[in-house]
Backbone of each chain as ProteinMPNN parsed JSONL, in Angstrom:
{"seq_chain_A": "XXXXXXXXXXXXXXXXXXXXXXXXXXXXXXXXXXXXXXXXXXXXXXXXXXXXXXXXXXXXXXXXXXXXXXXXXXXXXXXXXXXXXXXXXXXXXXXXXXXXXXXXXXXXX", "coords_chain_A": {"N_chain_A": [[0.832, -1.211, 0.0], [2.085, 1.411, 0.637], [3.834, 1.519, -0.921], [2.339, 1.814, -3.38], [1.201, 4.206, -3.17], [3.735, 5.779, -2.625], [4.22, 5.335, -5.648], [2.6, 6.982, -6.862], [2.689, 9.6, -5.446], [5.512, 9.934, -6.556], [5.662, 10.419, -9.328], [2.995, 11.989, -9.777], [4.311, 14.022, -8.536], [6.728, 14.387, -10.456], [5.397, 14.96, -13.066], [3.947, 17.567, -12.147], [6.179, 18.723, -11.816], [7.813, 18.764, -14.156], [5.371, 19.96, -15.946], [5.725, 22.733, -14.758], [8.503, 23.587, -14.979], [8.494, 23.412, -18.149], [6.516, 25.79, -18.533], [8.32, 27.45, -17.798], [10.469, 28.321, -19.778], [8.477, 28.587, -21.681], [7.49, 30.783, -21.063], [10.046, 32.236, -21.125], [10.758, 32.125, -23.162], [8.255, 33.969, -24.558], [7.386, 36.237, -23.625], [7.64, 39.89, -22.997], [9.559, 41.593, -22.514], [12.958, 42.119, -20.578], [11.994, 41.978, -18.028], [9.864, 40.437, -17.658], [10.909, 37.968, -18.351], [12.533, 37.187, -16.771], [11.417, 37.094, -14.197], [9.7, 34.811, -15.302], [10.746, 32.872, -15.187], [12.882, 32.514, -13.381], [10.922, 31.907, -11.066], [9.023, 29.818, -12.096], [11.007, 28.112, -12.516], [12.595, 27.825, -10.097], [10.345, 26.564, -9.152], [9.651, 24.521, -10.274], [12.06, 23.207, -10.306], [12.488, 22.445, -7.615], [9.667, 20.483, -7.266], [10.834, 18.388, -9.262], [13.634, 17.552, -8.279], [12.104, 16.381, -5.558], [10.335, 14.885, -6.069], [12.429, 12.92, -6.999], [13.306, 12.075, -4.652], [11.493, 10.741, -3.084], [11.692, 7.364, -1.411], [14.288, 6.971, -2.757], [17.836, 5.681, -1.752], [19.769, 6.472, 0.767], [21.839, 8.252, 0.433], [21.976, 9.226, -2.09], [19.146, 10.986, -1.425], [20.777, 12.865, 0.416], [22.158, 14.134, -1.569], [20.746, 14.491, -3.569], [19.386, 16.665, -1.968], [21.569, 18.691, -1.325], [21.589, 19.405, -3.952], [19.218, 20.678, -4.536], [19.179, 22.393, -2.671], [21.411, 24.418, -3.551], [20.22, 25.155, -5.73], [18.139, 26.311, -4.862], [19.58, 28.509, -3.594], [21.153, 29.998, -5.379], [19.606, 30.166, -7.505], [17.829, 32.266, -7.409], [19.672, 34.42, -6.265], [21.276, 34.57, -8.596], [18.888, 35.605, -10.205], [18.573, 37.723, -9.393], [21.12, 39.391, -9.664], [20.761, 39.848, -12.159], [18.656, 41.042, -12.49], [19.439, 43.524, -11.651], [21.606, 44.227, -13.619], [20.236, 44.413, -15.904], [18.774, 46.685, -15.234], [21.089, 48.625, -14.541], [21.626, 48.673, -16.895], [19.746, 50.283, -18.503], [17.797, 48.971, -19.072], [14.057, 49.279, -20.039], [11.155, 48.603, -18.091], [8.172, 47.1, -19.698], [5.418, 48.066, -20.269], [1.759, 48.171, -19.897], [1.073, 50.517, -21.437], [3.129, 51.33, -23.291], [3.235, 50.022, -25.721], [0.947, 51.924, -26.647], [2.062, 54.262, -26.336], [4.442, 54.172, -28.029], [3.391, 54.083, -30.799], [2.465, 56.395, -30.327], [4.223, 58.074, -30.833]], "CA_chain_A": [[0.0, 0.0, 0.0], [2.796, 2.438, 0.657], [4.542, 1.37, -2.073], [1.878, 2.449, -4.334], [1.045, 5.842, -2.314], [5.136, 6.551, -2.909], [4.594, 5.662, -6.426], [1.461, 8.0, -7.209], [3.213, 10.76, -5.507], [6.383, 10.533, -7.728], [4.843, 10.232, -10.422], [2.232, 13.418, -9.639], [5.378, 15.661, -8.864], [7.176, 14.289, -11.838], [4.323, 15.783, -14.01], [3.787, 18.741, -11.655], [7.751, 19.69, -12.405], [7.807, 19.098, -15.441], [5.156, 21.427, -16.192], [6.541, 24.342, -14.616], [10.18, 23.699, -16.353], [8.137, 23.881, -19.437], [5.256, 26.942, -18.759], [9.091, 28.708, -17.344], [10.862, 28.168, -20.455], [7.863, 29.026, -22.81], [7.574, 32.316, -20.559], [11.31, 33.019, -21.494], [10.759, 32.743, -25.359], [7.152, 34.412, -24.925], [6.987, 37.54, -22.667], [7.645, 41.013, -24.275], [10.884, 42.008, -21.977], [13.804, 41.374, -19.788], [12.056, 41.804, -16.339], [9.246, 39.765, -17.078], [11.317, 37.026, -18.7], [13.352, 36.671, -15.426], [10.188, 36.239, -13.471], [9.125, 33.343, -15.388], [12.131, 31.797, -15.528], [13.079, 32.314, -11.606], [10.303, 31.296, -10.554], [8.796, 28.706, -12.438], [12.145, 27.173, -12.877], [12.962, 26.966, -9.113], [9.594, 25.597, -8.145], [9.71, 23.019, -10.918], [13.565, 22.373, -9.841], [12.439, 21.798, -6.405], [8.788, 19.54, -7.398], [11.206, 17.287, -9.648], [13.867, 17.047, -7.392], [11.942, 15.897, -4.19], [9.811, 13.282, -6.75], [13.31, 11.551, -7.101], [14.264, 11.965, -3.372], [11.027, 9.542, -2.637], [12.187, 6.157, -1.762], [15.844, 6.691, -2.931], [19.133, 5.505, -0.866], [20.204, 8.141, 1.746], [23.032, 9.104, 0.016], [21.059, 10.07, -2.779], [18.812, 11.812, -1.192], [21.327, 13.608, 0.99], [23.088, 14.597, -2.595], [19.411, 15.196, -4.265], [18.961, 17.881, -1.473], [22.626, 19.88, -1.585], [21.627, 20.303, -5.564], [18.279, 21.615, -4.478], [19.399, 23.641, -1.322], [22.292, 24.965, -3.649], [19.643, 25.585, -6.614], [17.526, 27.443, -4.289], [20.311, 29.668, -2.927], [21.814, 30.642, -6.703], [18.793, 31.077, -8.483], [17.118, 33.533, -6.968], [20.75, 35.494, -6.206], [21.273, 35.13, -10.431], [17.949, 36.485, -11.236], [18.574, 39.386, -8.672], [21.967, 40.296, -10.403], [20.267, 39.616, -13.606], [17.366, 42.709, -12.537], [20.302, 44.918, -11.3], [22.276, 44.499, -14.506], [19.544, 44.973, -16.999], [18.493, 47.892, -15.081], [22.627, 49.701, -15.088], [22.409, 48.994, -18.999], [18.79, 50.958, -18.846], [16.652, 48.308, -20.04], [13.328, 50.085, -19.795], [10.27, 47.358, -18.365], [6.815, 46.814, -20.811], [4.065, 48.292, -19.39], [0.211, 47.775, -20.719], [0.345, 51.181, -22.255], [3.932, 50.795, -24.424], [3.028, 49.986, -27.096], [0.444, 52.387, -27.707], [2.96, 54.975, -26.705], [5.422, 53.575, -28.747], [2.865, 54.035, -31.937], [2.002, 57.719, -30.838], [5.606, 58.723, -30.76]], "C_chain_A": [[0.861, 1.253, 0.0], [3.513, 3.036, -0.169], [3.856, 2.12, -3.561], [1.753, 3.893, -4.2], [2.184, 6.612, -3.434], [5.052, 6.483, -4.464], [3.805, 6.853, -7.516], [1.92, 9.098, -6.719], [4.498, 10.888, -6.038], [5.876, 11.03, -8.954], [4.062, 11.687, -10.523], [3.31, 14.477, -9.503], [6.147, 15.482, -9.662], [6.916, 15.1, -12.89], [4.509, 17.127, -13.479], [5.238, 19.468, -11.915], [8.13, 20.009, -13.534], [7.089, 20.025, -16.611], [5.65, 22.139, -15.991], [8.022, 24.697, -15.028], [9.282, 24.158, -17.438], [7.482, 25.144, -19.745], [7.115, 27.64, -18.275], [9.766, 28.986, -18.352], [9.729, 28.704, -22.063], [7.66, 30.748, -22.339], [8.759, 33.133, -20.758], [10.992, 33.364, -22.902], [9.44, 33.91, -25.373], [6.601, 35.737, -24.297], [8.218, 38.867, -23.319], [9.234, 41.515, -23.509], [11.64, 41.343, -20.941], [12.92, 41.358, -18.613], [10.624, 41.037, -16.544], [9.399, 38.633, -17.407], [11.982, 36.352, -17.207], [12.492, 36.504, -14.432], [9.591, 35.319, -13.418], [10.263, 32.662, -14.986], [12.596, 32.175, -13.898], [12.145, 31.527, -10.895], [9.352, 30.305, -10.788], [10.377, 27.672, -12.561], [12.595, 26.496, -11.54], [11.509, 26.137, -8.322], [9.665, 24.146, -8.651], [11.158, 21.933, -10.928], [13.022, 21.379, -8.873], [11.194, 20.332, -6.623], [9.737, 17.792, -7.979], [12.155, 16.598, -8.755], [13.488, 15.877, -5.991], [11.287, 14.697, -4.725], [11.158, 12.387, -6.866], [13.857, 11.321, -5.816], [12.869, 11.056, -2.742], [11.179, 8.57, -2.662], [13.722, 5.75, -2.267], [17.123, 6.488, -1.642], [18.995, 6.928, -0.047], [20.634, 8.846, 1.511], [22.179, 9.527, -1.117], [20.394, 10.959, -2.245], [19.704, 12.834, -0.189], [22.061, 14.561, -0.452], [21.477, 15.468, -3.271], [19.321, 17.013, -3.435], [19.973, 18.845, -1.445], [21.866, 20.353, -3.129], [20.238, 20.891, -5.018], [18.288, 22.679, -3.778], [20.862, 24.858, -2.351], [21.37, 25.582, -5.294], [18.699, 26.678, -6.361], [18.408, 29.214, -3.758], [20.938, 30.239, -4.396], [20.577, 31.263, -7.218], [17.933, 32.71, -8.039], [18.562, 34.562, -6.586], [21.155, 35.8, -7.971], [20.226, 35.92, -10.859], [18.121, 37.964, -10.404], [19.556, 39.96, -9.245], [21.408, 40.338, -11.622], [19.423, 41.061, -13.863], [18.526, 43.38, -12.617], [21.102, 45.288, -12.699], [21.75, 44.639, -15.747], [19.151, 46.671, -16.307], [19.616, 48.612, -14.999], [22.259, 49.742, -16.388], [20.924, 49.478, -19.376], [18.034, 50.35, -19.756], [15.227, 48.977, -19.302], [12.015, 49.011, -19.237], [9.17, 48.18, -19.306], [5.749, 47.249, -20.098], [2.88, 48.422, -20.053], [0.543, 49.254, -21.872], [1.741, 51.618, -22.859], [4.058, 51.058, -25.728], [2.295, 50.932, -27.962], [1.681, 53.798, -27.496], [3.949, 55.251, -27.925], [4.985, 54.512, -30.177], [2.466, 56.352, -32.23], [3.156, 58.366, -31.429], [6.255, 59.031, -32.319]], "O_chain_A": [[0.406, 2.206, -0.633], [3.839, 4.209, -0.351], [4.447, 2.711, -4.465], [2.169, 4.683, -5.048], [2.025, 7.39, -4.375], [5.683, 7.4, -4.99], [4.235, 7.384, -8.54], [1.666, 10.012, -7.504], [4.844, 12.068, -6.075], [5.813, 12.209, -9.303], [4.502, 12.51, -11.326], [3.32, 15.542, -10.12], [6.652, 16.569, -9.946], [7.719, 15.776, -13.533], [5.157, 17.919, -14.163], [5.329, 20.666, -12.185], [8.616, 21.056, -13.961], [7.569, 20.575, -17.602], [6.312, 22.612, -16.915], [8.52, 25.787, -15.31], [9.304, 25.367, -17.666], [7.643, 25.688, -20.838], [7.033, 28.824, -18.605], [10.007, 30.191, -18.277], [10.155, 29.062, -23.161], [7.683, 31.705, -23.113], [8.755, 34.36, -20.655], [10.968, 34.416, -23.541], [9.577, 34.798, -26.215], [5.468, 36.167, -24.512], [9.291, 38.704, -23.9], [10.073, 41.818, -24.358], [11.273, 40.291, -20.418], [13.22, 40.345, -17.981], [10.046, 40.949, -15.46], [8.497, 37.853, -17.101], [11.841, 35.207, -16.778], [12.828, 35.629, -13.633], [9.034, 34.789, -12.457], [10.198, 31.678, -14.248], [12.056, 31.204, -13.367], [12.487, 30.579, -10.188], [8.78, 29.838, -9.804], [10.372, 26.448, -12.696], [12.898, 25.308, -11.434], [11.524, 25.403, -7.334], [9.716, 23.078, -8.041], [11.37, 20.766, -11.255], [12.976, 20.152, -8.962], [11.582, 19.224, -6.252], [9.574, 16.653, -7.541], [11.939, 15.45, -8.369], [14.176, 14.957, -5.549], [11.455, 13.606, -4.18], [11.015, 11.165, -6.831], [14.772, 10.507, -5.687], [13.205, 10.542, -1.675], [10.97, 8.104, -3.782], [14.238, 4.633, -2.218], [17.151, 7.26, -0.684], [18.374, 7.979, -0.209], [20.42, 10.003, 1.873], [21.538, 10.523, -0.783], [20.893, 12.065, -2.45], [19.055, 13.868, -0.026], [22.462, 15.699, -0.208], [21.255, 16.674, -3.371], [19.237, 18.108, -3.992], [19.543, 19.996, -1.527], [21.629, 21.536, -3.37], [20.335, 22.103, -5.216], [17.664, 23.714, -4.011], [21.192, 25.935, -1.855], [21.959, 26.447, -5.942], [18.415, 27.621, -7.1], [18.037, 30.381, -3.642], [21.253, 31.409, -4.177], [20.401, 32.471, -7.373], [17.688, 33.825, -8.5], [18.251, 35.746, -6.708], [21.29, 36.91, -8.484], [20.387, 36.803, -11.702], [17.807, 39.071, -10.84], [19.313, 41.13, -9.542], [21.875, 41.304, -12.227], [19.425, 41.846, -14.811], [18.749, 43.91, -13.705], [21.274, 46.477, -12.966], [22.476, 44.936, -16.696], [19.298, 47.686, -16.987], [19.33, 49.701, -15.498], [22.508, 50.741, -17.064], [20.62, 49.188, -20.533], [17.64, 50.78, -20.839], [15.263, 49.188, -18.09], [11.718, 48.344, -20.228], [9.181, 49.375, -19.601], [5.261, 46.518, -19.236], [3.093, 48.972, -21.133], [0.278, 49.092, -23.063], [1.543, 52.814, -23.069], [4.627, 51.837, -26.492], [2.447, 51.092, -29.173], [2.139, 54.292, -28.527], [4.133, 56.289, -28.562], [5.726, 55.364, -30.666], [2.328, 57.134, -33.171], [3.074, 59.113, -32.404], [7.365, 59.552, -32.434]]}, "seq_chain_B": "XXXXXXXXXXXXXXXXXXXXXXXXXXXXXXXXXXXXXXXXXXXXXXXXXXXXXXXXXXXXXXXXXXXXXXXXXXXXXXXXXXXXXXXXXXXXX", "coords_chain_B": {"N_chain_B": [[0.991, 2.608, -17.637], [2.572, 4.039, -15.625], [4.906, 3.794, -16.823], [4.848, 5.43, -19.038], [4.795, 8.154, -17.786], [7.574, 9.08, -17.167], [9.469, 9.029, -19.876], [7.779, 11.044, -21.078], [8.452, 13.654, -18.683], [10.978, 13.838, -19.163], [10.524, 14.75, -21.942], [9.318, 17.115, -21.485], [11.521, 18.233, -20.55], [13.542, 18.351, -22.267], [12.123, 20.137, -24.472], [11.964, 22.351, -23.322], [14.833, 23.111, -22.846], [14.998, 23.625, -25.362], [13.657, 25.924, -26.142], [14.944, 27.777, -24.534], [17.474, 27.764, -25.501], [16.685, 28.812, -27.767], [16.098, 31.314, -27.105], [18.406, 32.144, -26.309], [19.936, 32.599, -28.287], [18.548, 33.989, -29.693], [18.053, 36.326, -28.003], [17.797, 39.835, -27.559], [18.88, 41.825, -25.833], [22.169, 41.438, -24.21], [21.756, 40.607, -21.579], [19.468, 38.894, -21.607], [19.892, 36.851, -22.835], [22.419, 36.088, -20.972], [20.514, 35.107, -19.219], [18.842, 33.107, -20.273], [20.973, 31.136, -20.786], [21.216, 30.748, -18.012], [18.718, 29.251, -17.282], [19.226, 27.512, -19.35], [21.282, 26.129, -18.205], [19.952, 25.357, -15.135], [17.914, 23.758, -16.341], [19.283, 21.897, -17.515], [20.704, 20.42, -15.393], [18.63, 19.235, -13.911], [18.103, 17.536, -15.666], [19.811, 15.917, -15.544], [20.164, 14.824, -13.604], [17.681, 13.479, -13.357], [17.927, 11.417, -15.594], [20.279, 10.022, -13.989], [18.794, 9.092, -12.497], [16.998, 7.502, -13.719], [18.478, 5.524, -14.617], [19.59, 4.442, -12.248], [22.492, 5.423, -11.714], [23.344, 6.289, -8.944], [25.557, 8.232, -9.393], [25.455, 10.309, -11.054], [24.11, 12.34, -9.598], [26.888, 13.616, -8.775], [27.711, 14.625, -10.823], [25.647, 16.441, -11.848], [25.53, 18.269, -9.659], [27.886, 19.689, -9.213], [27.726, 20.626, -11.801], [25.46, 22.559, -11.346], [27.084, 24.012, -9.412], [28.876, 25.281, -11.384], [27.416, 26.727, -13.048], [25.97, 28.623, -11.955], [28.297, 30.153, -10.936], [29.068, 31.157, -13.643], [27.414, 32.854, -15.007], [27.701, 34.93, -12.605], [30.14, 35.559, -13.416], [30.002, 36.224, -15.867], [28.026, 38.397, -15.774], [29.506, 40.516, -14.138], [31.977, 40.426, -15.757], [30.72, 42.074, -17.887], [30.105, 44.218, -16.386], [32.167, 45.306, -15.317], [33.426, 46.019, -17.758], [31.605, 47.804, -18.944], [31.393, 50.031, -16.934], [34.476, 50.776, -17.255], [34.24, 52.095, -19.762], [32.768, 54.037, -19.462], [34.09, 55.245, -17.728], [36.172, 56.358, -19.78], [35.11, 58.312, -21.004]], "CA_chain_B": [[0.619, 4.129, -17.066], [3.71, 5.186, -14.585], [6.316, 4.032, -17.55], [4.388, 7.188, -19.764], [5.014, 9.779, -17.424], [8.791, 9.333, -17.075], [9.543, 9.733, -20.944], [7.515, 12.413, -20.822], [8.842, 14.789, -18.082], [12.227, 14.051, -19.885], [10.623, 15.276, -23.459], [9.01, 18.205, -21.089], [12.685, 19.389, -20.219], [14.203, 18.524, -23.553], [11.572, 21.285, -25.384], [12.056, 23.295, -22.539], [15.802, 23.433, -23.189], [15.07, 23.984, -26.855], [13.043, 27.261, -25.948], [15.954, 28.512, -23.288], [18.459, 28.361, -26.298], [16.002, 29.878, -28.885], [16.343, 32.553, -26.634], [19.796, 32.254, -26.265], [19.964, 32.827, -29.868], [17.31, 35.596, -30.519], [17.627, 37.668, -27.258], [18.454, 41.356, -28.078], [20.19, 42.368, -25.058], [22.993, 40.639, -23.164], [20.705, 40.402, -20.107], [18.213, 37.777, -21.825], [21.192, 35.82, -23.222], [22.912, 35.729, -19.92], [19.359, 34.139, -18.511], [18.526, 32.213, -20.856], [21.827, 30.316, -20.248], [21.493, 30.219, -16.969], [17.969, 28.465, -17.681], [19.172, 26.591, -19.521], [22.26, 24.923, -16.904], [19.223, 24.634, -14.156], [17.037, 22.477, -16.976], [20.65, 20.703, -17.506], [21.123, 19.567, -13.866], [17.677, 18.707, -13.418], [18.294, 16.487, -17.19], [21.279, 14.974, -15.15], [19.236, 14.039, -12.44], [16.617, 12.731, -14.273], [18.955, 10.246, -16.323], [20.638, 9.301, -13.154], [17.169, 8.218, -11.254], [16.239, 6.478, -14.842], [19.389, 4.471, -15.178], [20.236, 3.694, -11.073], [23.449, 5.653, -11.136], [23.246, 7.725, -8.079], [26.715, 9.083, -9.174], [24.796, 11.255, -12.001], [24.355, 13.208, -8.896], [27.384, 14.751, -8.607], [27.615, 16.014, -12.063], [24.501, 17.806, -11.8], [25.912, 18.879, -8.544], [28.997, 20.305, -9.534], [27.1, 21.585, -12.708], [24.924, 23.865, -10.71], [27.554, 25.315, -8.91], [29.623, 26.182, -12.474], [26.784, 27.341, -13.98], [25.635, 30.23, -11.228], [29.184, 30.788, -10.911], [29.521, 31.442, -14.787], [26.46, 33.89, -14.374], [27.686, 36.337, -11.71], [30.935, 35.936, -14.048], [29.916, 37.609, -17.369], [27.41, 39.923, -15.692], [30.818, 40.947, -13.302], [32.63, 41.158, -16.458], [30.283, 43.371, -18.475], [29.244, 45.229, -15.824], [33.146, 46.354, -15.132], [33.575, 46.971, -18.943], [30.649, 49.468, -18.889], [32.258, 51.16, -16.291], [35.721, 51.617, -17.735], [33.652, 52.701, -21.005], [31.907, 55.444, -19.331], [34.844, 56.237, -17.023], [36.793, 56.606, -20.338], [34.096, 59.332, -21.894]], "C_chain_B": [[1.667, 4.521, -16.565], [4.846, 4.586, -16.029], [6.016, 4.958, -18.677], [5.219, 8.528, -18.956], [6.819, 9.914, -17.654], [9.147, 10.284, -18.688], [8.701, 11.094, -21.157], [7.999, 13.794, -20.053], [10.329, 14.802, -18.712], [11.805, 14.652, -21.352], [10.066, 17.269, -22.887], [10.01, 19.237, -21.165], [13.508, 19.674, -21.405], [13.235, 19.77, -24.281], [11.892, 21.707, -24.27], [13.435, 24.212, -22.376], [16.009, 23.957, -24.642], [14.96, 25.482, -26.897], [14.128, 28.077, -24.948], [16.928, 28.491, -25.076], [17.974, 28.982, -27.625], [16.166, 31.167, -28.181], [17.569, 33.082, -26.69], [20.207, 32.836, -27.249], [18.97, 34.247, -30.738], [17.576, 36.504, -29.177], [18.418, 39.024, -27.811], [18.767, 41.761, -27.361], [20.932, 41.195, -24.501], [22.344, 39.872, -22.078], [20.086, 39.103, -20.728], [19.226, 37.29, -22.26], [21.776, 35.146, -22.173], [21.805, 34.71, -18.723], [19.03, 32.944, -18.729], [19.912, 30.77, -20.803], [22.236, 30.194, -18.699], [20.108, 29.226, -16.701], [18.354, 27.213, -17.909], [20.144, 25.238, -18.873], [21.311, 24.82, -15.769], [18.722, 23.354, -14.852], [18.753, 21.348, -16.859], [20.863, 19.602, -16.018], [20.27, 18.898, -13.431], [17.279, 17.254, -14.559], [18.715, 15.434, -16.057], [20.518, 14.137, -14.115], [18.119, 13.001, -12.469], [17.264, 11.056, -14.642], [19.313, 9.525, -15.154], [19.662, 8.446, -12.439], [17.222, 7.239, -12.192], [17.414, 5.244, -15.069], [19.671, 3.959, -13.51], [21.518, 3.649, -11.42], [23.637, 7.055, -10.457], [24.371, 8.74, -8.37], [26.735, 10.331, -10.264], [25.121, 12.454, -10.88], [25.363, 14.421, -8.671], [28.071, 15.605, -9.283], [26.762, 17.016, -11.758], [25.215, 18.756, -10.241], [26.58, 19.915, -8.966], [28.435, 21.673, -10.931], [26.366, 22.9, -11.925], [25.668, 24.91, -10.014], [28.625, 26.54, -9.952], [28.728, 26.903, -13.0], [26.213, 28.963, -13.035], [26.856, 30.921, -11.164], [29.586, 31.535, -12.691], [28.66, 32.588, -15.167], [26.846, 34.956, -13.968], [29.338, 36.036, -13.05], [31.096, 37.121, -14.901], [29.858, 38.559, -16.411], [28.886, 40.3, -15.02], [31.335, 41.971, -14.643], [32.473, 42.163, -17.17], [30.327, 44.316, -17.503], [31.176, 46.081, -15.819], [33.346, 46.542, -17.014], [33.0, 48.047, -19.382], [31.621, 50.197, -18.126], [33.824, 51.789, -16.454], [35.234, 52.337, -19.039], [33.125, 53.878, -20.66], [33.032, 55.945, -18.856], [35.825, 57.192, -18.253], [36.332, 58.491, -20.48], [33.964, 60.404, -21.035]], "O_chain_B": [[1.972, 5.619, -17.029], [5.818, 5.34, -16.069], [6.999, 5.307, -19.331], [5.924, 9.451, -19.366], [7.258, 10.861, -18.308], [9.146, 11.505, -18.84], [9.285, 12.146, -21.415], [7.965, 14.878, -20.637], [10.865, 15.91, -18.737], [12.756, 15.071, -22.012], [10.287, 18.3, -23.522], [9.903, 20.411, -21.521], [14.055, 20.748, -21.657], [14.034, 20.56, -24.783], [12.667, 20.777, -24.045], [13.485, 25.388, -22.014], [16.996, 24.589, -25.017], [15.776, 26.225, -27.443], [13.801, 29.243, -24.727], [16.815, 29.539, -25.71], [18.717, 29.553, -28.424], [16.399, 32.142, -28.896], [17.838, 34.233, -27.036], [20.988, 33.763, -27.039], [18.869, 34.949, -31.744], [17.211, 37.662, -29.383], [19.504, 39.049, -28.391], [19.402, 42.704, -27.832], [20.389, 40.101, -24.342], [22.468, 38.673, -21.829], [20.373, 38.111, -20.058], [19.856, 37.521, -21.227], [21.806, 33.915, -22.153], [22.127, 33.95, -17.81], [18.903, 31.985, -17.966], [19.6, 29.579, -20.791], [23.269, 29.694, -18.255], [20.323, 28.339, -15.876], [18.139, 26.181, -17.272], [19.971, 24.02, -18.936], [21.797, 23.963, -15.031], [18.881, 22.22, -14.4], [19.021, 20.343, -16.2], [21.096, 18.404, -15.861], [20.549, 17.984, -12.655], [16.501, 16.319, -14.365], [18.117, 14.401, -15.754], [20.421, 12.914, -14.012], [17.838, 12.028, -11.769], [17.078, 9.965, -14.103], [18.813, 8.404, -15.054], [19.814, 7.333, -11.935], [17.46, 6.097, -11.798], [17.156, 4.187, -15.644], [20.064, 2.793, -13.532], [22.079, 2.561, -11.553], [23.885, 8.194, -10.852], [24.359, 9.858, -7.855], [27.659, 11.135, -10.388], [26.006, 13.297, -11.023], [25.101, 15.608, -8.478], [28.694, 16.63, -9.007], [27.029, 18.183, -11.469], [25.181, 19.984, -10.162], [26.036, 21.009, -9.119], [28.61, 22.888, -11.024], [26.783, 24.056, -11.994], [25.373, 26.098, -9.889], [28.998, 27.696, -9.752], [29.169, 27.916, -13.543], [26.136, 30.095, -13.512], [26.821, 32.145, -11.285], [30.424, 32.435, -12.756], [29.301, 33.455, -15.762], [26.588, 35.993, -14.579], [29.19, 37.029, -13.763], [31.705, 38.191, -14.904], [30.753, 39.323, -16.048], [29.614, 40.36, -16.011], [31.305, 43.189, -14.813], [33.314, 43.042, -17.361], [30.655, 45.431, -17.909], [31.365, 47.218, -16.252], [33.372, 47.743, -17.283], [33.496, 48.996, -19.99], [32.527, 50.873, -18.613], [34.27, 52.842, -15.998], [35.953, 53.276, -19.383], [33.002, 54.764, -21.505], [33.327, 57.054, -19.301], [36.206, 58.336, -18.008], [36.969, 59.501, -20.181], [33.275, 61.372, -21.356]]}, "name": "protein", "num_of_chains": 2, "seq": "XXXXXXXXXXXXXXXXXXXXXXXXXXXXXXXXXXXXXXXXXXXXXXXXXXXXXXXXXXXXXXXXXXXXXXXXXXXXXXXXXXXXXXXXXXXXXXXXXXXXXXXXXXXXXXXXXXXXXXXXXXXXXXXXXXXXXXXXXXXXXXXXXXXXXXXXXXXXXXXXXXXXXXXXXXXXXXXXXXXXXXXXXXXXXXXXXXXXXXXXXX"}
């Protein structure tokens, strides 16, 4: 019985990670500028790090999961410090963000 | 049913890496270039990890390991390096 439990919840955060890798990655190619590309992609990327991760740390050796969790504890502590230099250094090189009304600016100009 | 999902969350990350280096490849500033490859070394580590579960060699692990820590470190690199080339560029002017 447990056995199945453990394998219905890999399995469910398997899927559940693997979405949000994918919706964070279609939000990089598909969103109109830098600061709201680095939003998808920070934060769909580390939740769907962490969902896939912990689906392979069910049921695995110790040492695995003691190794599974440095790459997640060390994925949690980078990514979110990369996407913060990432804001600071689009905003020095005066990237401007997208805001609803943009474009029509853009058109009056 | 459970030997579907696997191949799947591995074809999830493979397009998902496709779309991180389409970016890689089309972004128009530095900034989205420099993301998009750091995208795409998280999807990488989480590949590595993947593979390792699917084959039962825990020692996948400490590629992806090691990977994650070159790849944030290669990150604060550039930006570092641009960021001081701006500033000798302006200090020049």
């Amino acid at each position: 019985m447990t056995a199945l439990l453990m394998e219905i919840a890999r399995w469910t955060l398997f899927l559940f990670g693997a979405f949000f890798v994918l919706v964070g990655a279609l939000g990089v190619i598909r969103l109109p500028d830098i600061y709201s590309r680095l939003h998808a992609a920070g934060l769909a990327d580390s939740l769907g790090a962490a969902l896939l991760l912990l689906a392979m740390m069910i049921g695995a050796e110790w040492l695995a999961v003691v190794k599974l969790g440095l790459i997640l504890l060390i994925l949690l502590i980078t990514g979110p410090t990369a996407t913060h230099a990432l804001a600071r250094a689009a905003r020095a090189a005066g990237a401007k963000p997208f805001l609803a009304d943009s474009a029509k600016r853009k058109k009056k100009e | 049913m459970t030997s579907l999902v696997f191949p799947l969350m591995v074809f999830c990350l493979l397009s998902a890496m496709l779309l991180a280096l389409l970016r890689l490849f089309l972004g128009p500033s530095l900034q989205d270039r420099v993301l998009a490859a750091n995208v795409f070394g998280t999807q990488s580590v989480l590949l590595l990890a993947a593979l390792g579960f699917a084959g039962g060699r825990p020692d996948f692990l400490d590629i992806a390991l090691l990977y994650a820590l070159l790849t944030f470190i290669g990150t604060i690199a550039v930006l570092k390096f641009f960021r001081a080339r701006a500033e000798s560029e302006s200090a020049k002017r």
